[in-house]
C-alpha positions in Angstrom: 0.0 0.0 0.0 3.1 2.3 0.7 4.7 2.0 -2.5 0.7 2.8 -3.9 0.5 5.7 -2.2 3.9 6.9 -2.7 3.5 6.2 -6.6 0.0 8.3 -6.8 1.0 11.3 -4.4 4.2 11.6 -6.8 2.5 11.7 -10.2 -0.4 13.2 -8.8 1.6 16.3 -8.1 3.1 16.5 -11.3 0.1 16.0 -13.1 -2.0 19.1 -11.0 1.0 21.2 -10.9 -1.4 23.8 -13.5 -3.8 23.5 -10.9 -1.7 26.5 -8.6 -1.4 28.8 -11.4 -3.3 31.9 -11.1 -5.0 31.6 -14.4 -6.5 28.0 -13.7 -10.8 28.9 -13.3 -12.5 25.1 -11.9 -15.6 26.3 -13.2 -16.2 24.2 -16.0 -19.4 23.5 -17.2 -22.9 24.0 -15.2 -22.1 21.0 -12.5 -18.9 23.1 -11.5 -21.1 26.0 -10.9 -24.0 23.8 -9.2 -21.6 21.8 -7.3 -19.5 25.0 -6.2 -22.0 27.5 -5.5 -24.4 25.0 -3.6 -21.2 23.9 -1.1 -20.8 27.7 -0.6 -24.7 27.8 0.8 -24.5 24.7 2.7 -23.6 26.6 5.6 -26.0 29.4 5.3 -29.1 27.4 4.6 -31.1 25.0 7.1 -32.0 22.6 4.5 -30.3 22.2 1.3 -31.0 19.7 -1.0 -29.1 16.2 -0.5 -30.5 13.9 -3.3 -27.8 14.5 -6.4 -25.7 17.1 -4.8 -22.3 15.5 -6.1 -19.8 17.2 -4.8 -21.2 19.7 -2.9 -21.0 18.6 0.3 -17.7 17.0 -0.2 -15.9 20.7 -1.3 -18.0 22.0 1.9 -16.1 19.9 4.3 -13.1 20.2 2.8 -13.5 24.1 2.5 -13.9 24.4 6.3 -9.9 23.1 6.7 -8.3 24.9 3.7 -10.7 27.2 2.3 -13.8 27.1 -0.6 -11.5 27.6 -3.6 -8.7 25.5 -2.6 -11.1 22.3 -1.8 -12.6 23.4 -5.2 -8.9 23.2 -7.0 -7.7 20.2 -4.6 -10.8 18.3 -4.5 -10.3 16.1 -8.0 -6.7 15.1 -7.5 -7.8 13.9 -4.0 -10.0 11.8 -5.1 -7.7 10.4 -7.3 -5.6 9.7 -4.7 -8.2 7.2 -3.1 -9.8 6.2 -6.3 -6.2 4.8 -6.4 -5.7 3.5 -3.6 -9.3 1.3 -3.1 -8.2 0.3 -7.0 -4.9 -1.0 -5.3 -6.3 -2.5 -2.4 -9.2 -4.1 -3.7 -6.8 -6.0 -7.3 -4.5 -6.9 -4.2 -7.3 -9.3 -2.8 -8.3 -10.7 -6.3 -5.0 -11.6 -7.6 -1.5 -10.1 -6.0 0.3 -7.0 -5.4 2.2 -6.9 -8.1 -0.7 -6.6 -10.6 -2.4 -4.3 -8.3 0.4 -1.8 -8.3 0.8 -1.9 -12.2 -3.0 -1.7 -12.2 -2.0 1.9 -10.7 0.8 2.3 -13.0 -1.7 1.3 -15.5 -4.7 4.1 -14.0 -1.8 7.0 -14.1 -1.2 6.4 -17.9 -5.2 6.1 -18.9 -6.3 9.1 -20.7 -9.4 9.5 -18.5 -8.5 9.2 -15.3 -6.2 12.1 -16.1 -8.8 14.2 -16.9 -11.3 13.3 -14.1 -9.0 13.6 -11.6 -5.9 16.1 -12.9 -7.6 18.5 -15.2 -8.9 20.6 -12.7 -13.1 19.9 -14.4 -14.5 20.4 -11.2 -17.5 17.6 -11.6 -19.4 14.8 -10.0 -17.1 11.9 -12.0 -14.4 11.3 -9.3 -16.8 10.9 -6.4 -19.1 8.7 -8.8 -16.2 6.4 -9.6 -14.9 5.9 -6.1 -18.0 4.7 -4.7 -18.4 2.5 -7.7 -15.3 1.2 -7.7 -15.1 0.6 -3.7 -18.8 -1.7 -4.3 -17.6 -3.7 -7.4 -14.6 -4.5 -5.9 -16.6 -5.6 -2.9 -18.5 -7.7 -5.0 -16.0 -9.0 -7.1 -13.8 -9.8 -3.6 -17.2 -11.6 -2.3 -17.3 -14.0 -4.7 -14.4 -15.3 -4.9 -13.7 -15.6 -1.0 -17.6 -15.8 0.2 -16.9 -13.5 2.9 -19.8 -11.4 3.6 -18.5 -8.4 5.4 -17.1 -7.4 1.7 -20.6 -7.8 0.4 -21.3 -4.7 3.2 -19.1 -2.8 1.1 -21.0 -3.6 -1.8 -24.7 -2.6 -0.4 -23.1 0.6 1.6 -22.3 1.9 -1.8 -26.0 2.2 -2.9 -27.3 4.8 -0.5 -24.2 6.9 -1.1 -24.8 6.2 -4.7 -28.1 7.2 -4.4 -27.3 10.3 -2.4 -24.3 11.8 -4.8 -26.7 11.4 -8.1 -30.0 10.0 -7.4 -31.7 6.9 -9.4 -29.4 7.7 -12.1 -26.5 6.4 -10.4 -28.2 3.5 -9.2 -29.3 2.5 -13.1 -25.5 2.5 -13.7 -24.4 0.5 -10.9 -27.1 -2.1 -10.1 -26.6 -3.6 -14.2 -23.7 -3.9 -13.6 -23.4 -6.0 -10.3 -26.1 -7.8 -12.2 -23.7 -8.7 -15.2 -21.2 -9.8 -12.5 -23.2 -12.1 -10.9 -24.3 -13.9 -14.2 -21.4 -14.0 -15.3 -19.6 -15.8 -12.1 -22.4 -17.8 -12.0 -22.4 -18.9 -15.9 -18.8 -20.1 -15.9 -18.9 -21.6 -12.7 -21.9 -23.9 -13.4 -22.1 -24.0 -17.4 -20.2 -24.5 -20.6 -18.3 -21.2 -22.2 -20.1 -21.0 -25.0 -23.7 -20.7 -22.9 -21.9 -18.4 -20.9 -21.0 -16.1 -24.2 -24.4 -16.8 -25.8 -25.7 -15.2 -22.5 -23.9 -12.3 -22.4 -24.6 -11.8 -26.2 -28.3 -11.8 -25.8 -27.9 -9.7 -22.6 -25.9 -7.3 -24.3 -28.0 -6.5 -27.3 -30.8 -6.1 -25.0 -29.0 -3.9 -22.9 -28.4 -1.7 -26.3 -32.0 -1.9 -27.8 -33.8 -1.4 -25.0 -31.7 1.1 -23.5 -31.1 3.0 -26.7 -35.1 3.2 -26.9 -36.0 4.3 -23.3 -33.6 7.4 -24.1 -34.7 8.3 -27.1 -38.6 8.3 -26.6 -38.5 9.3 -22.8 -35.1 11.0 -22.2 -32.8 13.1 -24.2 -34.8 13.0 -27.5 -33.1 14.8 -30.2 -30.2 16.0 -28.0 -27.3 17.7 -28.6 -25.1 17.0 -25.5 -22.4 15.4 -26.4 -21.4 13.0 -23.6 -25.4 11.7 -24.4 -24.9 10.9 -27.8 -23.8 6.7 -28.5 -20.7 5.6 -28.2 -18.3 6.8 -31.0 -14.6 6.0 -32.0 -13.3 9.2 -30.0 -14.7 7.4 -27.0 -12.4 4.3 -27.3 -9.5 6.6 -28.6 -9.0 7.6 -25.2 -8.2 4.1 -23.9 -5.2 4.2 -26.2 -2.6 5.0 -23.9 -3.0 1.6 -22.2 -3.9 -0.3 -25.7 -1.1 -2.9 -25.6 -1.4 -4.1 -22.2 -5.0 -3.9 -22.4 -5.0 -6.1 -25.0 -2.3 -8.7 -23.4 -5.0 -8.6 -20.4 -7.4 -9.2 -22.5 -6.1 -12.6 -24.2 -5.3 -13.9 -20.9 -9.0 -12.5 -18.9 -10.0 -15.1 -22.4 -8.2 -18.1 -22.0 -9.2 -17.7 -17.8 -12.2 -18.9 -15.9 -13.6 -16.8 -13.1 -13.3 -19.5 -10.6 -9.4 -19.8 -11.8 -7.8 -16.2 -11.1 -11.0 -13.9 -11.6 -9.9 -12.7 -14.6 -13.3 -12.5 -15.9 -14.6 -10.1 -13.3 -13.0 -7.4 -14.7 -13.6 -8.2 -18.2 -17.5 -8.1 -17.1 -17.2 -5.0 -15.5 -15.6 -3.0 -18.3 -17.9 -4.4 -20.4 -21.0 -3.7 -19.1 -19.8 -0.1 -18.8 -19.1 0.0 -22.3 -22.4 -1.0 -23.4 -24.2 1.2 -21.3 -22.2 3.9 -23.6 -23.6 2.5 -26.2 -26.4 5.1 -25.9 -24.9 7.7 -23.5 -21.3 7.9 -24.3 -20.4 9.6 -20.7 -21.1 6.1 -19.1 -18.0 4.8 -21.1 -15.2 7.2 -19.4 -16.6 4.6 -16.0 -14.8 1.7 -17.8 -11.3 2.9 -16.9 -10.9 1.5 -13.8 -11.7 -2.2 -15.0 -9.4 -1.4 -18.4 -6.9 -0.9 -15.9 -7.3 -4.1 -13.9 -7.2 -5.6 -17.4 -4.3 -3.5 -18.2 -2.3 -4.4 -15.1 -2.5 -8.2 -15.8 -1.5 -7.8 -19.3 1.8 -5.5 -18.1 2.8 -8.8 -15.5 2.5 -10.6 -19.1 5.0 -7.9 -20.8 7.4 -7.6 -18.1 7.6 -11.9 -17.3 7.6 -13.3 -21.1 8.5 -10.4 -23.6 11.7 -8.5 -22.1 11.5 -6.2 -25.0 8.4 -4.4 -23.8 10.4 -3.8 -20.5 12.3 -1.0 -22.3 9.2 0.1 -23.6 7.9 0.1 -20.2 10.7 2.2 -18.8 10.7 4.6 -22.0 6.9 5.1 -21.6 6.9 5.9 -17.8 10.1 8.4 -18.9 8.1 10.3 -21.6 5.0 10.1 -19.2 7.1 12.1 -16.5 8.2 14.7 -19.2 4.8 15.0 -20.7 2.9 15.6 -17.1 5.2 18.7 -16.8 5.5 20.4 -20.3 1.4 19.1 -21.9 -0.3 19.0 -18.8 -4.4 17.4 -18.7 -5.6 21.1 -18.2 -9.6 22.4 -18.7 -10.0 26.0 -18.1 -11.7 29.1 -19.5 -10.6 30.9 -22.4 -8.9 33.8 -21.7 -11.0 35.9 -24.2 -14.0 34.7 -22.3 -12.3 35.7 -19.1 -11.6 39.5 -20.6 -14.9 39.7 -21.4 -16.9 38.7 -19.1 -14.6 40.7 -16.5 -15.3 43.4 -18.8 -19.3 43.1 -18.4 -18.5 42.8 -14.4 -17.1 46.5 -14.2 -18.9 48.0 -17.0 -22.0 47.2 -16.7 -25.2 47.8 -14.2 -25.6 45.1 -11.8 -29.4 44.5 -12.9 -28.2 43.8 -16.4 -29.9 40.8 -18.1 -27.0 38.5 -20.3 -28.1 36.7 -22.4 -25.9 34.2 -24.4 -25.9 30.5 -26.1 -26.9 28.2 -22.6 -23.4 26.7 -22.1 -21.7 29.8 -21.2 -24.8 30.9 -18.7 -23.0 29.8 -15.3 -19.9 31.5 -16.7 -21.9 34.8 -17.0 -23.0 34.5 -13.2 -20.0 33.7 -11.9 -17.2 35.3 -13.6 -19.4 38.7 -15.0 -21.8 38.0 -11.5 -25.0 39.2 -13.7 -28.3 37.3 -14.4 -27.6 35.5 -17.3 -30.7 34.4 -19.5 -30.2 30.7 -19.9 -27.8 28.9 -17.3 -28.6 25.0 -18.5 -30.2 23.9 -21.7 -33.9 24.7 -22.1 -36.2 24.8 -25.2 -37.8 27.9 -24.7 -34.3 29.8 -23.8 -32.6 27.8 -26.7 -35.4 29.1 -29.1 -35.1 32.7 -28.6 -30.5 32.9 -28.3 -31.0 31.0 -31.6 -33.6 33.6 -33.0 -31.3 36.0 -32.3 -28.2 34.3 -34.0 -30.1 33.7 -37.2 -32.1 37.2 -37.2 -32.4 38.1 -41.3 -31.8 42.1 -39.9 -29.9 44.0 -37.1 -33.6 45.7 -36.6 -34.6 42.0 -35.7 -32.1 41.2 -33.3 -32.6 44.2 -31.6 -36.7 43.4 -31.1 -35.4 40.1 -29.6 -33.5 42.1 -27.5 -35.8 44.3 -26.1 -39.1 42.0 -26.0 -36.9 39.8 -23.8 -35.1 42.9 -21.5 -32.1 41.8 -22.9 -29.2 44.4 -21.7 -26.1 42.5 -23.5 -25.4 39.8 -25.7 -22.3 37.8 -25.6 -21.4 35.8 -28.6 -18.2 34.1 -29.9 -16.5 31.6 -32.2 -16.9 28.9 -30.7 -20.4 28.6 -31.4 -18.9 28.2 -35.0 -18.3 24.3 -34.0 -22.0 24.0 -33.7 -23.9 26.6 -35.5 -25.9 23.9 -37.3 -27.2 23.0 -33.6 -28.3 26.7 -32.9 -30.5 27.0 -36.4 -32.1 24.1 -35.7 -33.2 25.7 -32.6 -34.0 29.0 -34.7 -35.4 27.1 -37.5 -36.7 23.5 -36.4 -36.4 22.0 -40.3 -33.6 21.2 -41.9 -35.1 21.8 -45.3 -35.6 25.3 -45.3 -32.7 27.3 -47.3 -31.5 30.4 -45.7 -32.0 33.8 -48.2 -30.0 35.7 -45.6 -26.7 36.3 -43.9 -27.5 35.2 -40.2 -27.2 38.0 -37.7 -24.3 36.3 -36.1 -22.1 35.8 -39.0 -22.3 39.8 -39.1 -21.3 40.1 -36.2 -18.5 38.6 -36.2 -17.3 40.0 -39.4 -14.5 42.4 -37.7 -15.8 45.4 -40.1 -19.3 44.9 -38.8 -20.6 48.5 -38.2 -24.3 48.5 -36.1 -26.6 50.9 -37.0 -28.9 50.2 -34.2 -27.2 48.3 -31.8 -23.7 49.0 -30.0 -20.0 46.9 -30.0 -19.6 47.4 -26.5 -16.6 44.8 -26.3 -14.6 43.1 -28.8 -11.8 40.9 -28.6 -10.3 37.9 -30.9 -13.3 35.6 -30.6 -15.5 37.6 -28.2 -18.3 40.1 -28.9 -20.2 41.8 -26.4 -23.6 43.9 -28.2 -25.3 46.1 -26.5 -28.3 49.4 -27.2 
């Protein structure tokens, strides 16, 4: 556990080193401001709300001992740091030390952990993929030693499951206990090939009918990314760990359960995977398995091949290097940053922002005005969109002004998906635009209004006001 320890504290402190610098912003995406801001009220308010509150209360324990905004910065790597260690723990119990510390070595290389844990995306993933990890590992440790009091660990996860996301978490975990379970069971008592056949049928059911229930009932026609299906830039971050992956792999394949376990793992990353078959985001919760996986096949590398131990050695090397000069960071542009600190001292403190929905929470934060649309909504969406594809400035400015718009913040990056905002403006796809979209003029640098006002330009920001 020592050398564990050591290992992550190390790499985790080169890999959050960009964390400290004082142009790092955690605030993300709308969980960072959720998550944030609600752990700043926990204090102040009798009641708040428990059910889904991620990381809330988390940061608000932590902010007590070293401040709000350092447990907001410090928070991720942290749980990295124990998401590591209950990774290490739990493979030392299923099959030996060795593979449970190049399991770690394994989880330091894979893309996605990184950026859970290192890249400073202040969000509810490296909470949700402790807990999950502690109760399958419980489970998995159950089974093959029948000891109940590892089974506790497994049913102690639900509530906090439960607690951290809501019935959301549950409908990922619970499948995927299931999956375990029939699988132990199917090798244990049955041929392979019913055992395959099983998990076959289970699988494509698991993809229909899940596929289905989201699109009729859920996220119909959406255009969040991490709820779209599973697509090859999902798997492309598992490259980093590809070869011993797939030297785990042959070996979790030649295995029974009853034999080493190897299969556990191999059920667990599966079943992950094919849940992000129709929401990618449930993919990135396949790591930790891939890295089981991973850890067995590097034993393989370093025992039988000794050329992959100079690979080995020159991968850790460049990994080192890499951690220092490219490191995992998220953070807000600083055109974004100019702006909207811009709108903060310029502007009257009742002014109404309005802007595309993902940069809302920025706006309330950052700029600390009302912003118009802080999480995707239809109605919002409609009217921001309106306003990008007005035919005429004298439109835009009637959107404006029917809406007590003071501001409007636009910039290129909704050039990476404009074709998502006209179909909010303009629900079918068959209709052929006669007209230069308002937005486009605006961000012609020689745009002169006539009826509106530039209050603020940058390189890729544009703040209109009247």
């Amino acid at each position: 556990m020592r050398k564990a320890l050591l290992l992550l504290l190390f790499m985790a402190g080169l890999g959050c080193v960009h964390l400290l610098t004082h142009d790092h912003y955690f605030i993300i995406n709308y969980d960072s401001f959720y998550f944030h801001h609600m752990a700043k009220s926990i204090a102040s308010v009798p009641h708040p709300p428990i059910i889904g509150s991620g990381l809330a209360y988390p940061i608000s324990y932590l902010g007590k001992i070293i401040g709000l905004e350092a447990a907001s910065l410090l928070i991720s790597p942290l749980l990295g740091i124990l998401t590591g260690l209950v990774l290490y723990w739990g493979v030392s119990k299923l099959y030996s030390t060795k593979i449970a510390l190049l399991s770690i070595v394994c989880f330091i290389f894979a893309q996605i952990p990184r950026f859970v844990f290192l890249s400073g995306n202040l969000d509810r993933d490296g909470l949700h993929m402790l807990i999950m990890t502690a109760g399958i590992l419980g489970m998995g440790i159950f089974l093959k030693t029948q000891q109940r009091r590892y089974l506790a660990l497994t049913f102690a996860s639900i509530p906090l499951l439960y607690l951290e996301w809501g019935w959301p978490a549950l409908m990922q975990y619970l499948p995927v206990l299931v999956g375990i379970c029939i699988l132990s069971f199917n090798v244990r008592h049955y041929r392979k090939e019913r055992t395959w056949l099983l998990l076959g049928l289970l699988a494509l059911a698991i993809v229909v009918i899940g596929r289905l229930v989201l699109y009729l009932y859920w996220f119909k026609g959406t255009n969040i990314s991490e709820l779209v299906p599973l697509n090859l830039w999902s798997l492309i971050q598992y490259s980093t760990i590809a070869v011993p992956f797939f030297f785990g792999l042959k070996e979790t394949l030649r295995t029974k359960f009853g034999e080493d376990d190897s299969t556990f793992p191999l059920a667990w990353v599966l079943s992950f995977l094919l849940m992000g078959c129709f929401a990618s985001r449930l993919s990135i919760y396949a790591a930790v398995p891939a890295c089981i996986i991973g850890g067995i096949g590097l034993q393989i590398m370093w025992e039988k091949r000794t050329v992959w131990k100079t690979v080995f050695v020159a991968g850790c090397l460049l990994f080192v290097g890499l951690s220092w000069v490219v490191p995992q960071n998220v953070k807000m542009p600083n055109d974004w940053h100019d702006a909207l600190v811009w709108i903060r001292q310029n502007t009257p403190a009742e002014s109404r922002v309005a802007s595309w929905w993902d940069y809302g929470y920025w706006i309330k934060d950052v700029a600390e005005r009302q912003p118009w649309g802080v999480n995707e909504n239809e109605e919002t969406d409609h009217e921001v969109a309106s306003f990008y594809f007005a035919p005429s400035e004298e439109v835009a400015r009637d959107i404006m002004l029917s809406h007590g718009w003071g501001y409007v913040i636009m910039s290129t990056r909704e050039r990476h998906f404009l074709e998502t905002i006209r179909s909010r403006a303009i629900p079918s796809a068959y209709i052929t635009l006669t007209w230069d979209p308002f937005y486009e003029q605006v961000m012609d640098v020689n745009f002169t209004p006539e009826l509106l006002t530039v209050s603020f330009r940058n390189e890729s920001v544009v703040v209109l006001g009247y």
